[in-house]
Structures are given as C-alpha cells and as structure tokens.
KETORDREN-451439 format. One record per residue (C-alpha): x, y, z; chain; residue in three letters. Coordinates in Angstrom, 3 decimals. Example, Ala and Ser with C-alpha at 12.3 -4.5 7.8 and 13.67 -1.06 7.14 Angstrom:
# residues 2
+----------+----------+----------+--------+--------+
:       px :       py :       pz : chaine : residu :
+----------+----------+----------+--------+--------+
:   12.300 :   -4.500 :    7.800 :      A :    ALA :
:   13.670 :   -1.060 :    7.140 :      A :    SER :
+----------+----------+----------+--------+--------+
This chain:
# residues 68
+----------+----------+----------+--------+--------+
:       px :       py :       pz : chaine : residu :
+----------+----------+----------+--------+--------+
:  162.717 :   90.787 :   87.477 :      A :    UNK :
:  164.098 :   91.951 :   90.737 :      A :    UNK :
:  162.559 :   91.658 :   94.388 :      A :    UNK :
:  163.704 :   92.307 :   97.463 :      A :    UNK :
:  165.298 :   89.176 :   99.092 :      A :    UNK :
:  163.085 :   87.843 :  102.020 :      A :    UNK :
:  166.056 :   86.435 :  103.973 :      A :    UNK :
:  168.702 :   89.004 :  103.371 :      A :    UNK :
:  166.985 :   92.208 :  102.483 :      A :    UNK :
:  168.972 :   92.431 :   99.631 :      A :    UNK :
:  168.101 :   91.980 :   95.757 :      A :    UNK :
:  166.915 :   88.792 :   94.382 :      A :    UNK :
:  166.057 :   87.654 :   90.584 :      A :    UNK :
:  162.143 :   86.578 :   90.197 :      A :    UNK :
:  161.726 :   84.177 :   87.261 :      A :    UNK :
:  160.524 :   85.750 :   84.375 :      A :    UNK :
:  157.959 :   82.719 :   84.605 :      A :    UNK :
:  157.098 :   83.200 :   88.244 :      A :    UNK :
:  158.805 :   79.611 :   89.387 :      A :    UNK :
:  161.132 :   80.833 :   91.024 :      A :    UNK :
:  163.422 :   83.436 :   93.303 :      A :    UNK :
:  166.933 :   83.312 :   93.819 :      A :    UNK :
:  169.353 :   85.234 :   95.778 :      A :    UNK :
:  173.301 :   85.588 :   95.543 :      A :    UNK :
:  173.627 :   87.049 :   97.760 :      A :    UNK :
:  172.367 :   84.681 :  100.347 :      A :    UNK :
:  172.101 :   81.878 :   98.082 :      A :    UNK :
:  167.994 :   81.424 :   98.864 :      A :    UNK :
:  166.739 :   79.687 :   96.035 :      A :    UNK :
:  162.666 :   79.318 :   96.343 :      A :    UNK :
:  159.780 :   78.945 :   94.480 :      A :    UNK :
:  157.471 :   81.806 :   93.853 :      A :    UNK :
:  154.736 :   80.584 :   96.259 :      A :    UNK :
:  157.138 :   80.285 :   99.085 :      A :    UNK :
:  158.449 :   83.073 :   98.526 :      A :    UNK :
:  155.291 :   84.476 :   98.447 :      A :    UNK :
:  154.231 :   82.901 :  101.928 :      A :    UNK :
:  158.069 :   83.610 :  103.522 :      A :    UNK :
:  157.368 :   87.513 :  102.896 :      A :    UNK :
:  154.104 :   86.940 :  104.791 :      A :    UNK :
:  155.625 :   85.482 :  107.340 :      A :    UNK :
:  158.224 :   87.980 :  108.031 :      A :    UNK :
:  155.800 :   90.830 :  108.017 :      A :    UNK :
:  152.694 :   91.129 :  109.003 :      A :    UNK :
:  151.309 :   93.845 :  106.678 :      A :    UNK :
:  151.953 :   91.512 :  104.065 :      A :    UNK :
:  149.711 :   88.457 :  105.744 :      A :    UNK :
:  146.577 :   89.449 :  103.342 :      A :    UNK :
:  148.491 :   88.561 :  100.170 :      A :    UNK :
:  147.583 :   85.010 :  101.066 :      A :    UNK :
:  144.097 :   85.367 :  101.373 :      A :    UNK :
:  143.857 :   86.890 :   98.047 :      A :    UNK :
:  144.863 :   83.333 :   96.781 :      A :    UNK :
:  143.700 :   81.000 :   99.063 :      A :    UNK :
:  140.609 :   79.718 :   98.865 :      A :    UNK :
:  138.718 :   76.874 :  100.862 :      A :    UNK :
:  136.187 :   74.583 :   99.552 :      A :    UNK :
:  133.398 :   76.714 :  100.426 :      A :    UNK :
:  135.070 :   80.042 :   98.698 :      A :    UNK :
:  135.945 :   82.156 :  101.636 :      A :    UNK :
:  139.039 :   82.928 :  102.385 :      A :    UNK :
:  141.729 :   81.179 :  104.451 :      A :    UNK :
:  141.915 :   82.922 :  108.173 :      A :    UNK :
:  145.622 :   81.341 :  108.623 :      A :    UNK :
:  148.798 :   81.291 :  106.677 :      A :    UNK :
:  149.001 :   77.971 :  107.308 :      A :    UNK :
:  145.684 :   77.463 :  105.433 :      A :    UNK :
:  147.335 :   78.530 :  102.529 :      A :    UNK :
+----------+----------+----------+--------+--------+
C-alpha cells in the first residue's frame, strides 16, 4: 500500500502486514507505530490518532504523545 512519506512528503510503501513503512526516496525505513506517532508529530491535526490507541491503566485516553 502507498502513504505519503512523513519525512519527505513523497510516496512510501506500507507493509501489506502493517510492520512496516519504507521510503526510497528518502530511505526512512520505520515501523508502522512510528510511523504512526512521526505523522503526529509533524502535524498537529493528526495528534488524536494516538489517543484512539492509547490507553492507560484506568481506560482513558493518553493526554500526551509521549503517553503513547
């Protein structure tokens, strides 16, 4: 599958198992949860993805991306 590359903007392959993401272009080569918490990073409007999967001990969610 192809996403766009966190680091470069460009195109980047997703695993077709999720593990991974890997640029050419840029040669970024991450798994799918940093990935996921690199695009968070970058952009704000993404910052809720990680609260969808984080989850603390007491089952709300995680106020930080750090947290996650």
């Amino acid at each position: 599958m192809k996403v766009k590359c966190p680091k470069c903007d460009k195109i980047a392959e997703l695993g077709d198992d999720f593990s991974y993401v890997k640029c050419q272009h840029c040669d970024l080569d991450i798994t799918y949860g940093e990935y996921v918490k690199f695009i968070a990073y970058k952009d704000a409007r993404y910052s809720d993805i990680l609260g969808d999967y984080a989850q603390e001990k007491d089952g709300s969610a995680s106020v930080t991306l750090d947290d996650w």
